[in-house]
N, C-alpha and C positions, 0 to 999 in steps of 0.2 A: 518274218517280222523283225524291225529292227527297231533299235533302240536310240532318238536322238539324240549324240551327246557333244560332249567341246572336250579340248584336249590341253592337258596341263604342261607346265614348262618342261618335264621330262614325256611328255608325248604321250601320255597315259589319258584313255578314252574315260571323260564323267559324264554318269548321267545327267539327261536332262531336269531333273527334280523339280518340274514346274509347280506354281500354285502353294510353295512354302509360305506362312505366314511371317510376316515383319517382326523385328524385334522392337525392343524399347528400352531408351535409357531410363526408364524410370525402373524397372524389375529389379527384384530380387535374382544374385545370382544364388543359387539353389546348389551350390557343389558337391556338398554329399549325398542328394539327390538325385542329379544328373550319374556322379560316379555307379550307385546303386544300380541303375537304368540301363549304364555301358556295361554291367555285369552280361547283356544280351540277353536274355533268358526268353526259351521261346514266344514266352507271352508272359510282357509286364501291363499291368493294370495300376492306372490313378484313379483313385475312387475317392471322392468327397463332398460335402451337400454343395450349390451352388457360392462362386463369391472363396473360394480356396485358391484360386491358382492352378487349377488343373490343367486347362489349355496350354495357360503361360509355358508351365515347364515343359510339357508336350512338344510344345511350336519350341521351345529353346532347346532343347533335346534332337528333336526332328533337323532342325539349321546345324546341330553340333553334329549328328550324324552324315548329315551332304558334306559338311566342313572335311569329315576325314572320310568322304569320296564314296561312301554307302549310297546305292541307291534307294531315296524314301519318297513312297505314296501317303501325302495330308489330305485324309479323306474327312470332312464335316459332314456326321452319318446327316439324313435323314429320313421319314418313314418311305420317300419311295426308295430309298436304297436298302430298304431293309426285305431284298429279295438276292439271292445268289446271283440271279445274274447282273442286274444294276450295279448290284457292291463291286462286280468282279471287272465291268465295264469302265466305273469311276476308279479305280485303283489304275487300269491300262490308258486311260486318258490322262494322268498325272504323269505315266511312265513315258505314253509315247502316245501322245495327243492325233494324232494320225489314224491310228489303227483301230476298230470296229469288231466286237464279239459279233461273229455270223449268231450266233445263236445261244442265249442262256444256258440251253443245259452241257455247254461246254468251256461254259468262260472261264473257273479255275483253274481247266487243264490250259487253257491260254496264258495263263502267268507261268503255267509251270513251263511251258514252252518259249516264251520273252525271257525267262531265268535262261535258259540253255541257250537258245539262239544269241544273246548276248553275254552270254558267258558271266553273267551279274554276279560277284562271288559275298556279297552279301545287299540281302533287300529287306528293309523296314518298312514296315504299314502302320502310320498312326492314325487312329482312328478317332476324332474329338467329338463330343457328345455322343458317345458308345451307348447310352443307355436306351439309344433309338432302335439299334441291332440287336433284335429279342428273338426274327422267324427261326425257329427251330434247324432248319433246313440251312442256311446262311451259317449259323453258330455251327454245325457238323463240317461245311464245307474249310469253313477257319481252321477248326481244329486240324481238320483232313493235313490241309496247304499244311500249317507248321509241322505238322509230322512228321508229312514224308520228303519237307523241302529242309532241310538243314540250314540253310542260308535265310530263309524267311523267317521273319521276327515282327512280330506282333505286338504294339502298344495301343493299349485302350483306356479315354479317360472319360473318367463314366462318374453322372452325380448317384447313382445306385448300385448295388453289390450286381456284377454282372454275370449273367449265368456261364457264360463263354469261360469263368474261370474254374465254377464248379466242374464242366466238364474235361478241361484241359487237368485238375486235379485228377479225375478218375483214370484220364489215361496217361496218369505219373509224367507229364511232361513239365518241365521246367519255369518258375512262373517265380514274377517277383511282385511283389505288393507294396504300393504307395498308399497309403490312408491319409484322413484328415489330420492326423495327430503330426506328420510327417510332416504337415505340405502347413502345419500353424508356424507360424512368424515365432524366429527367438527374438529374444530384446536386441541383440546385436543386429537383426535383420532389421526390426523398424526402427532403428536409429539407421539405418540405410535408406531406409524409406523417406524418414523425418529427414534427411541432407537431402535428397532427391529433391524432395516436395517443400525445399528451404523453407521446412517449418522453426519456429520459433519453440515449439516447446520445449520444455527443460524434461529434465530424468524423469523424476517421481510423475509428471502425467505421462510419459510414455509410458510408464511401470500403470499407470491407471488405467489408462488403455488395454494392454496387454490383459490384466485383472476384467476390463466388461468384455473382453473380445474374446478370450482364453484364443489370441492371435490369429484367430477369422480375418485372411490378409484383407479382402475386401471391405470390411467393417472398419477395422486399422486405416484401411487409407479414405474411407471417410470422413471419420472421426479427425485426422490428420487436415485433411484438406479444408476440414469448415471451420478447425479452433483456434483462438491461438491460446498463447500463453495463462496456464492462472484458470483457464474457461473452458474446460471440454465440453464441447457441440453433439448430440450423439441424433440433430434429429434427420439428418441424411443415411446413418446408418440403421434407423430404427425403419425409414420409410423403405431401405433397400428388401429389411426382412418383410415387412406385411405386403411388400406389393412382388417379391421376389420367389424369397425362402417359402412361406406358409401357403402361398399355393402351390410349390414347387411340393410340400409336405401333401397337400390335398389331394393334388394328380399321383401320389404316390400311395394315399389313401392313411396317411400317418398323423397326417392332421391331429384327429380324433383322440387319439394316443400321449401323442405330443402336448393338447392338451391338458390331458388328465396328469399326466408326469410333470410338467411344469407346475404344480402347487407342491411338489416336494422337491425341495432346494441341493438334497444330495440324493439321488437314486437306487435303491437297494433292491435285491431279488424282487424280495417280497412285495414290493410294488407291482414290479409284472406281477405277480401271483396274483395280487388286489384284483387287476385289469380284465382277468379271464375266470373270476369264479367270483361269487359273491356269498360272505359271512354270513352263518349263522347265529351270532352272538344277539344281536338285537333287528332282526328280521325288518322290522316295522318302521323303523327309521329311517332305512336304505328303500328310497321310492327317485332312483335317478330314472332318466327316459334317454341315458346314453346308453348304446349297445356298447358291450364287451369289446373292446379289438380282440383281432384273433392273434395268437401269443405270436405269431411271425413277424407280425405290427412291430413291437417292441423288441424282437432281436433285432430290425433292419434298425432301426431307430441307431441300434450302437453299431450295425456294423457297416453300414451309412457313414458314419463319422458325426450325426448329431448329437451323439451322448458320449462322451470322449471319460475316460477310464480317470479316476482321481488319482495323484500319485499316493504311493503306497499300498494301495490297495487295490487287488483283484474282483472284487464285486459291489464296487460301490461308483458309480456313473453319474456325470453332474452334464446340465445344456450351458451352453455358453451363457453370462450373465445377460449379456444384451438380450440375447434368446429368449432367453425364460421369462429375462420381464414382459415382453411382449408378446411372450402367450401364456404369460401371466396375467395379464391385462385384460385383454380378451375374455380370457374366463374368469374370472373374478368381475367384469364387470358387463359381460354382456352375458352369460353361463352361469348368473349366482348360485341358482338350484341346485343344478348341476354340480357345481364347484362341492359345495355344500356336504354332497351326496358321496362324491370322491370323497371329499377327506373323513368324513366319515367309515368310508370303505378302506381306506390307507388304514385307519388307525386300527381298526378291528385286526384287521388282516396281520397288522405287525405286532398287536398285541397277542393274535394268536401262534402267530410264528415266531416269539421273541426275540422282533426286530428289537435298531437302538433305541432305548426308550427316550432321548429328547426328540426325536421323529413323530415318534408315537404321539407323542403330549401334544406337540404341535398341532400336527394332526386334528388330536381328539378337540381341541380347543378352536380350531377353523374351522373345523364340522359341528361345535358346540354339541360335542356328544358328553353331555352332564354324566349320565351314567357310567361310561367309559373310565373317565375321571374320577370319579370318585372310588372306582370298582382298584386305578393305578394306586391311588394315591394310600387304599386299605392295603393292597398286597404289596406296596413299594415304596413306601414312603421315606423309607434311611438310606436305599440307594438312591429314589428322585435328592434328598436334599446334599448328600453328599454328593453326588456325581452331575446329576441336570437340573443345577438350581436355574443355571439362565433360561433355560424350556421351560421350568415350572415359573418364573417369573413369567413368562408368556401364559402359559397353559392357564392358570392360577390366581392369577390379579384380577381383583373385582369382579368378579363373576355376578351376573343378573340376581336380583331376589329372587325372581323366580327360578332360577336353578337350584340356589342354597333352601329352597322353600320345600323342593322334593329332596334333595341329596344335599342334607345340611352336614355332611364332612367335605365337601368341596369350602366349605366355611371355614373349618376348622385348616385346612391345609392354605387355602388363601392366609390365612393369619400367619402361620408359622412359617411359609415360604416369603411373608413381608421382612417376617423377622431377622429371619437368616440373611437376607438379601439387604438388609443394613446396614452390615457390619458391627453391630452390637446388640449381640445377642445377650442382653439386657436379661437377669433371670425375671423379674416382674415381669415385662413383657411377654414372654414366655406365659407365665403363669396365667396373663391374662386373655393368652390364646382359649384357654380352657373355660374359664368364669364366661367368656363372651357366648360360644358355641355349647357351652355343657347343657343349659337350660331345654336348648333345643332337641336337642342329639337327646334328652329325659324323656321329654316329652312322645317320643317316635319309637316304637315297638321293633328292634328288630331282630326279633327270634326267626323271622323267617328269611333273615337277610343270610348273603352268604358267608361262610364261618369268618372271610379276614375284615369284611364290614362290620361285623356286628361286634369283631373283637376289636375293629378300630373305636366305633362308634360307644362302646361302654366301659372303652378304657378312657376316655375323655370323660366322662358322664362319674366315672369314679375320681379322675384326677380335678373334676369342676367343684367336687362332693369335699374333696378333701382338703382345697384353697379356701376353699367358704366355712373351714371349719368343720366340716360335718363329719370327722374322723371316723364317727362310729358308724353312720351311716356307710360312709365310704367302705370300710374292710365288710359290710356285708356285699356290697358290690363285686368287690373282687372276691369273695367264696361264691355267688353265685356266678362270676363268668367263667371261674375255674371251674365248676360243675358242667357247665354248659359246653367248655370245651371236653371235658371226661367224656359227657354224652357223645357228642358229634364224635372224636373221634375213633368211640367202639363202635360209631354208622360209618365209618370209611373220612369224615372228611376232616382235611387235616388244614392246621392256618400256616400263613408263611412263618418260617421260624425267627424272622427280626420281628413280626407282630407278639406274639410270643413270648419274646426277650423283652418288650417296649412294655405287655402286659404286669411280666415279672417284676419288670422293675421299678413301675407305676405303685401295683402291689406293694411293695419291698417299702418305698418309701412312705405310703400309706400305714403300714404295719409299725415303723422308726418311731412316727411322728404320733401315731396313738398310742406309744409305751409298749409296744410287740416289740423291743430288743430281738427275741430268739425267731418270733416269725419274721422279723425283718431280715434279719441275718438268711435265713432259710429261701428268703424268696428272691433275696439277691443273687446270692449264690446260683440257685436255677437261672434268675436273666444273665449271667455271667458266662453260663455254659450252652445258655439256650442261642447266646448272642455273637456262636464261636459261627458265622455264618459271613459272609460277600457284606460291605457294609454294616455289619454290624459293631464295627469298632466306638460308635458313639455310647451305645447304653452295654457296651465292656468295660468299657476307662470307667462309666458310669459306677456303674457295678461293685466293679473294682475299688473304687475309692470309696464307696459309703462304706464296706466293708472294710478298708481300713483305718475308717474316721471311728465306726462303731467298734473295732477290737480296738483301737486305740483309745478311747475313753473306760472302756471296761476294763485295761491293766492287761491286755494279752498284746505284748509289744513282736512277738517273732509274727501271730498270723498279721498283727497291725503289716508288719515290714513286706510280708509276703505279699500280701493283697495291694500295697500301695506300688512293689516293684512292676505286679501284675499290671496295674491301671497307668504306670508310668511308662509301662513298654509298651502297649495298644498305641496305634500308630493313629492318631486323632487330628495331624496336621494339616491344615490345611482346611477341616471342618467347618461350618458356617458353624455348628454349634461344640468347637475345639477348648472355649476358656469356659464354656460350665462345667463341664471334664477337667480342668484343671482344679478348682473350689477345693472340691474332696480331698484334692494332694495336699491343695496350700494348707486347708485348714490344719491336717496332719502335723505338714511340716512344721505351722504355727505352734500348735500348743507342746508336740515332743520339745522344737528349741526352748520354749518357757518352759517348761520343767527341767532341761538343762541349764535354765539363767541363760541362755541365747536369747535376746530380744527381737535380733533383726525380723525373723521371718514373721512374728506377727506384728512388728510394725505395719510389714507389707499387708501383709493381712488388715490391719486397720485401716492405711489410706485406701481400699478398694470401697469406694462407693457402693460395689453389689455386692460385696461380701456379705453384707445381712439381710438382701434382699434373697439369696435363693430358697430354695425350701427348707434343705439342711439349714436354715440359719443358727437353728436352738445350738448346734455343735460348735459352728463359729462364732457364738456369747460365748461359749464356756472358755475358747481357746482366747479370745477376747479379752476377758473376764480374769484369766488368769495376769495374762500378762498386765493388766492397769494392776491388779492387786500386789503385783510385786517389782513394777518398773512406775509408778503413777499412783497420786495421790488416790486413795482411795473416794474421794467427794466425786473426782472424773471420772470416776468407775460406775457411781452410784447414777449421775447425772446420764449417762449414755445408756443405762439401764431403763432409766424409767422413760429415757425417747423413745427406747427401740419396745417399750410397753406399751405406749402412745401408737407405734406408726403398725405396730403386730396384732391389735390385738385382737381384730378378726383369727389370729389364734391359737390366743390364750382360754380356751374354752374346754372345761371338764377336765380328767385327770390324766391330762397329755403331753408327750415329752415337750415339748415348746413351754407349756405353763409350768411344769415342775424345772427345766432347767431358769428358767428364767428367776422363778421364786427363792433357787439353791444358790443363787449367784446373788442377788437382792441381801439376801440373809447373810449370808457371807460379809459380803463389804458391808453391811452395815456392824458386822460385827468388829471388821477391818478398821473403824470408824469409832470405836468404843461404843456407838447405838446399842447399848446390849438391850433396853426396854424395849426398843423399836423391833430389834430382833425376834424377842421372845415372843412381844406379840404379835408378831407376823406369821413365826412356826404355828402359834395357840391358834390364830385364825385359819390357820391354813388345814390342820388337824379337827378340828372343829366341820372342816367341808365335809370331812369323811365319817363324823358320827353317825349313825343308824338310830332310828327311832323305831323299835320291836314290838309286833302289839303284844300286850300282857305283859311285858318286861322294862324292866327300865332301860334308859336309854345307854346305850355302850358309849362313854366319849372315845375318841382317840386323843393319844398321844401323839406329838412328832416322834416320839421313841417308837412308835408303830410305824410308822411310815420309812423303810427302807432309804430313801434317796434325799431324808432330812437326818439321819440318824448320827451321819459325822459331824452337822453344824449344831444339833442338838448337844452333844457333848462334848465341842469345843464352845460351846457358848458358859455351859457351868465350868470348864476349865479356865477360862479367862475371868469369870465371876469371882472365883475362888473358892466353889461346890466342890471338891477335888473326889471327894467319896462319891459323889452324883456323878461327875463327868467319868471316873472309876467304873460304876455301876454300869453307867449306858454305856459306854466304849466294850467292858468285855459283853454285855450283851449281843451287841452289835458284830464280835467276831464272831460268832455264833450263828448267824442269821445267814442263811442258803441263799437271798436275794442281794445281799452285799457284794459289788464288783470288789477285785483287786484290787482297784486303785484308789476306794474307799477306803479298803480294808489295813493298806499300805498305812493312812495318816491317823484311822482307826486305833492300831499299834503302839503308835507315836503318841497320843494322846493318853492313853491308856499308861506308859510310858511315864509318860511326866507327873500325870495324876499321882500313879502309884508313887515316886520319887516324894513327892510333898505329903503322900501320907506317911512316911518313914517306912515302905512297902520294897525293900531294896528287891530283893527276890523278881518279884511278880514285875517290878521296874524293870530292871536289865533283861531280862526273859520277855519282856512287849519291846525293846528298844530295838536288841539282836533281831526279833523276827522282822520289825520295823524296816533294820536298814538291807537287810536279805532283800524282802520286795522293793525295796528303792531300786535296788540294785539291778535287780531283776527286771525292771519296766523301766528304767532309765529315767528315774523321777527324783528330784531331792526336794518335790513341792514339801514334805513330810517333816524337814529336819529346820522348816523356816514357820509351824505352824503353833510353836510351844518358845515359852520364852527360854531365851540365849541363856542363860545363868544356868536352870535344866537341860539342857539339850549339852552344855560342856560339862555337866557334870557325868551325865550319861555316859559321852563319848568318853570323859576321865576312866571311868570307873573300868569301863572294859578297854582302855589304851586303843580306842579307836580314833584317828585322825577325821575330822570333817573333811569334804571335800574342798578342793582350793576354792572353785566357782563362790559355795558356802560361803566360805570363811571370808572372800570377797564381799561381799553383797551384804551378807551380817555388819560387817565392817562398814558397808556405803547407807545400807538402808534402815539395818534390822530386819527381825522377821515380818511376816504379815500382818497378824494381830497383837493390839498392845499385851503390855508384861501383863496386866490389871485392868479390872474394870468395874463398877458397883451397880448395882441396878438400883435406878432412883427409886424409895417405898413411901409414898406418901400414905400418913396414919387413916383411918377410915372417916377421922372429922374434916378432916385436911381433905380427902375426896369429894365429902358433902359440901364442903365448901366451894371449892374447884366448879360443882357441878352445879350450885347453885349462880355460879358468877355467869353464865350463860343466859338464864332466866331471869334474871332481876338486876332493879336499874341499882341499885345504893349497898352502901356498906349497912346502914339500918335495915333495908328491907330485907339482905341475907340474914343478919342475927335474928329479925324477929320469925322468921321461916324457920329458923333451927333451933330458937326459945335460947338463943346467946346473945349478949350483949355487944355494942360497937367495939370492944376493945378486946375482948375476944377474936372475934372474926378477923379485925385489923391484926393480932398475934398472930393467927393460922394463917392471914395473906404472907405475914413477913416471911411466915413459915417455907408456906407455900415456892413463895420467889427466889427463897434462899436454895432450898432443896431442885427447884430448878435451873438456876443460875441467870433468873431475869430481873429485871428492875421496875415491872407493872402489870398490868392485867392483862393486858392484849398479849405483852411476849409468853405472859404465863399460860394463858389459852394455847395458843398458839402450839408452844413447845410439847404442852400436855398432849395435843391431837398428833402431834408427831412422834412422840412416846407412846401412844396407846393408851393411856392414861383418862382419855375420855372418847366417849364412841364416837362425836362429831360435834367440830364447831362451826358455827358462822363467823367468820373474820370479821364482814363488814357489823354484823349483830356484835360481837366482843369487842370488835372497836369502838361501837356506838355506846356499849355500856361501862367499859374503861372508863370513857370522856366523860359520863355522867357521872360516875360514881367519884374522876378524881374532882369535877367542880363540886361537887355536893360534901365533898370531905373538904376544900377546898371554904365553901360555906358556913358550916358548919365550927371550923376554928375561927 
């Protein structure tokens, strides 16, 4: 047998190498490729779906090897050559077109004889469309040939993972591997392509290309050859896949599979999992009529080359964009059910194998599995909003009534996933995620629900309870959820530990805001440590700062400091809900600088819009509050007060910290204001709520001097009267009193201080001043040394050679202190009343005297009286001023102006 060949310039016999396929200037040259390929290796395999370039590099490979004088058989399998001896017959017809296998079952030993007879000192076999070469029989004899022939080399390109190299693996023989990943276009290649095919496009759409193609050469030079500039075309390469690819998938039986994986946009294990087992989480749901593929289905799937590997990661697999949309397409719109049923099955599956949760949500939100959702949204809801707010923006938005109608916390999580997704996270907004959904979420029983549903769903039901005012209502709530989880968890079941911390802190704030100081404190603390958890840095910082807003007003400045370093180090950046977390600091930082006469930081504090929107508001008044009273008229102080009475006071309702700071603060500036009748009778009304009526006993009044959190305004209001014995009396009462914070207690001192000075009490004076400026000292406060007049307060400092601070002695100098030196509370005599009280009912100066058996000159005397002692010049201002004094329970304006006018024409008459 011989071998026809031609002979080169130095006389050296080539084979005949017939039948090699043609090149083309239009290719990619493939260098590190081809190099790869020259490695020899007994048997290299190019394996990739259809539309790769497989051939190409093959046929260029193949022509590279004849080039350096190898002889190469280009064999185009087909199934009839997919028999030993046909294969081995077509391989010798390439070699030496003449020559004839007498017989199959000897045609391999025929090559191995044409090897020897011509002395061939090396032979390639390319093999193109390999995936036709499957007979058992055929793939032995292959192996056989490379084994025992040294010189024979084997290349096979194949759209399927080809068995011929499992085999060639087990008998350790030499093998290289071309995959899809290998054989995709870099940008530098289809800008090779793009000169070739003198396209027009610029960068950014070949980078766009590249991005739907993940560099599918074939798809690339579709895409290329239909666009131009500005316009990419994609509809020749979408028709190459359905009329190519997806039966190409079909006869490969992947179809099916490929389907179902294309509704998830990045591929994870647990998807195959999905595909071969079906969840038991909600049984009744999952009614698909697709079989399972069998789990080979989706190994070949990647090791195929159509799920190509994401960079960075080892187990996360995506289909080319083109791809997937268009068996995307297909099932979503000719597959609904189906579709349906999958991503339902996706979502269980990854939620029971704690897949990525924005997968999951997607998921559960394109299978419309309500239950699912609502089941994430109880056990995950701090990492859903910190981490997959843009999935829960999908998963989340708008959901049907009738979903929120069975699972009304898909309601509640729509709201607050809108919120976060704003970018201002608005604290009323906020607030009014609750008031919307609380009603509902009341209404719905669910002690039978599972422990983080029910702890989701009646911690909103307590936070809905406690916006609407209903405080007291509200802390029974949270003692019966806290019972409920005692229960469940001495039955085994435990809730997620950010639900938990969300409960505590809900709690916590519940507790603040109805006068629980010590249970507030207690319950923070627990969401503080309950919230040392993955995402729970929101209701930490939370935590964190109300504890140091609340030791901060109570005069304990190190736990203040501690707790606010704590909530200042919780890493919150970045959070959709990061500046409610801030509030707690500012306020901090606001009222510590005011009591240092630092302004700045509750200025900032002032221009914030939501500063007196969040819950905590009553804290941010006081810090508020402080600063107008000793940077700002006090009129602007009183004026912001009574808006922020107006926009709250939903609640201002029973004896709860919002209504008592708000009232401690009222009283204050007006006493700021010399208002001392306004004052007093605002403390008497307010003491007056808390009287008790006993049966069989008389009735108890109270005092403001009873009332703990009125007790300092109460005795600086007779200290500015000039009661000094009185303000004396309640001030040391008041040190006495186990309910006095320190930082009462602080200007308590002070008071007590000055009192005793003006009674000629030097002793009991300097012995209240010294402990006075200790606690100043001690809480970093000098609100104490601005609340008694300056002439007392340097007498004070005189006596024990104590220096004021500079800040002091500044501000005394720009402002003075807070409250005037003096004040007198107006006494109108008890005819003078009768009078006052008659000018409401009656049109004339005659018709008051004859009601009270006095005469017109009379009456006219106790008017003059009247006006003077108020400081007006008529009936209406005198009304008026009187309702504002307390002086009378209630006027009509429009009624005292009508009878001012009457009474001055009738006097007006009458002369």
């Amino acid at each position: 047998m011989s071998l026809d060949a031609t002979a080169d310039a130095d006389g050296r016999r080539l084979p005949h190498n017939a039948g090699l396929p043609r090149g083309s200037n239009r290719s990619v040259i493939r260098g590190p490729l081809m190099e790869r390929l020259d490695h020899l290796a007994a048997i290299s395999v190019i394996q990739a779906p259809p539309g790769y370039g497989k051939s190409t590099l093959a046929s260029m490979w193949a022509r590279h090897r004849a080039a350096a004088g190898d002889a190469v058989a280009w064999i185009v399998a087909t199934p009839e050559l997919n028999i030993p001896g046909a294969f081995a017959q077509a391989v010798l017809d390439r070699l030496a077109p003449t020559e004839h296998l007498p017989s199959p079952s000897a045609s391999f030993r025929a090559i191995d004889a044409l090897i020897e007879a011509n002395a061939i000192e090396r032979l390639v076999i390319v093999v193109d469309n390999a995936g036709q070469v499957t007979d058992d029989a055929l793939v032995a004899e292959l192996v056989d040939l490379v084994d025992r022939s040294p010189v024979v080399h084997l290349a096979l390109a194949s759209r399927v993972k080809h068995p011929l190299a499992a085999v060639a693996a087990r008998r350790h023989l030499d093998l290289t591997s071309v995959t899809a990943d290998d054989l995709a276009l870099s940008g530098a290649e289809l800008g090779f392509l793009a000169d070739a095919w003198h396209s027009s496009l610029g960068a950014s759409d070949l980078q766009q290309i590249l991005t739907l193609c993940g560099g599918w050469p074939e798809l690339c030079v579709r895409i290329l050859a239909e666009s131009a500039a500005g316009a990419l075309r994609t509809t020749s390469a979408e028709s190459y896949l359905r009329e190519v690819v997806l039966p190409n998938l079909a006869a490969g039986g992947l179809l099916e599979v490929s389907l179902s994986l294309s509704l998830a946009a990045v591929v994870e294990p647990w998807h195959f999992t999905a595909l071969h087992r079906r969840p038991t989480l909600h049984p009744r749901d999952l009614r698909s009529t697709m079989t399972p593929p069998a789990a080979r289905s989706s190994d070949r799937l990647r090791l195929e080359g159509y799920l190509t590997v994401l960079p960075g990661s080892n187990a996360s697999w995506a289909f080319a964009m083109l791809l997937r949309h268009v068996l995307f397409d297909v099932m979503t719109h000719h597959r609904r059910d189906d579709a349906a049923a999958v991503q339902r099955i996706f979502a269980e599956t990854g939620y029971e194998q704690g897949g990525n949760l924005s997968r999951v949500l997607e998921h559960a939100r394109a299978g419309k599995h309500w239950g699912l959702l609502s089941l994430l949204w109880s056990k995950h809801a701090m990492t859903i909003v910190a981490r997959h707010l843009r999935a829960a923006r999908f998963a989340y938005s708008d959901p049907p009534r009738t979903s929120t109608g069975t699972e009304p916390v898909l309601a509640l999580a729509a709201a607050v996933v809108r919120i976060a997704s704003s970018g201002r996270e608005r604290a009323s907004q906020v607030e009014r995620v609750y008031t919307e959904v609380g009603p509902a979420l009341q209404a719905r029983d669910h002690r039978n629900a599972g422990v983080d549903t029910y702890l989701t769903a009646r911690t909103a039901v307590m936070a809905d309870q406690r916006l609407r005012g209903q405080l007291t209502q509200a802390a029974r709530t949270g003692e019966e959820i806290a019972a409920e989880l005692e229960r469940r968890g001495r039955a085994g079941e435990r809730a997620d530990p950010s639900r938990i911390a969300a409960f505590y802190h809900h709690w916590a704030v519940t507790s603040i805001l109805g006068s629980g100081l010590a249970e507030g404190i207690a319950h923070s603390i627990r969401a503080y440590e309950t919230a040392d958890v993955p995402d729970g840095e929101l209701i930490a910082a939370l935590a964190a700062g109300h504890l140091a807003v609340l030791h901060t007003f109570v005069g304990s400045p190190a736990e203040a400091e501690r707790w606010l370093e704590l909530s200042r180090a919780t890493r919150v950046a970045g959070h959709p809900f990061e500046r409610l977390a801030s509030y707690p600091v500012a306020i901090v930082d606001a009222y510590l600088a005011t009591m240092r006469l630092e302004p700045e930081p509750a200025r900032r504090l002032l221009d914030d819009p939501n500063a007196l929107s969040i819950e905590m508001w009553p804290f941010a008044a006081l810090a508020i509050t402080a600063y107008s009273q000793l940077f700002e008229e006090p009129q602007v102080s009183l004026a912001r007060l009574e808006h922020l009475r107006f926009v709250r006071q939903r609640d201002l309702v029973d004896d709860h910290t919002a209504t008592r700071v708000l009232d401690r603060c009222t009283v204050d500036t007006l006493m700021a204001m010399g208002e001392v009748n306004r004052a007093e009778r605002m403390m008497l009304d307010i003491a007056a709520q808390y009287s008790v009526d006993r049966p069989g006993a008389a009735a108890h009044q109270t005092s403001p001097a009873d009332l703990a959190w009125l007790r300092v305004s109460y005795a600086q209001l007779f200290l500015i009267t000039g009661d000094h014995a009185r303000a004396q009396r309640l001030a040391t009462a008041a040190l006495w009193a186990p309910d006095v914070v320190v930082r009462d207690r602080t200007d308590v001192l002070m008071i007590k201080a000055a009192a005793s000075w003006r009674l000629g009490e030097r002793e009991k004076a300097i012995d209240a001043f010294r402990q006075s400026v200790v606690l100043s000292e001690q809480i970093g406060s000098v609100h104490a040394f601005l609340i008694v007049a300056e002439g007392d307060l340097r007498a004070l400092a005189a006596d024990i050679e104590f220096s004021l601070p500079r800040a002091v002695e500044e501000h005394l100098a720009a402002r003075g202190g807070i409250f005037p030196l003096e004040a007198s509370f107006i006494a109108l005599s008890p005819r003078e009343l009768d009078v006052l009280q008659r000018m409401q009912d009656h049109r004339t100066v005659a018709e008051i005297g004859r009601s009270l058996h006095l005469s017109v000159n009379t009456v006219k005397k106790h008017l003059a009286a009247i006006n003077a002692k108020l400081g007006v010049h008529d009936r209406r201002a005198a009304l008026a001023q009187a309702k504002r004094l307390g002086l009378l329970d209630s006027v009509d304006d429009d009624a005292a102006g009508a009878a001012t006018r009457r009474a001055d024409a009738s006097g007006a008459a009458s002369r």
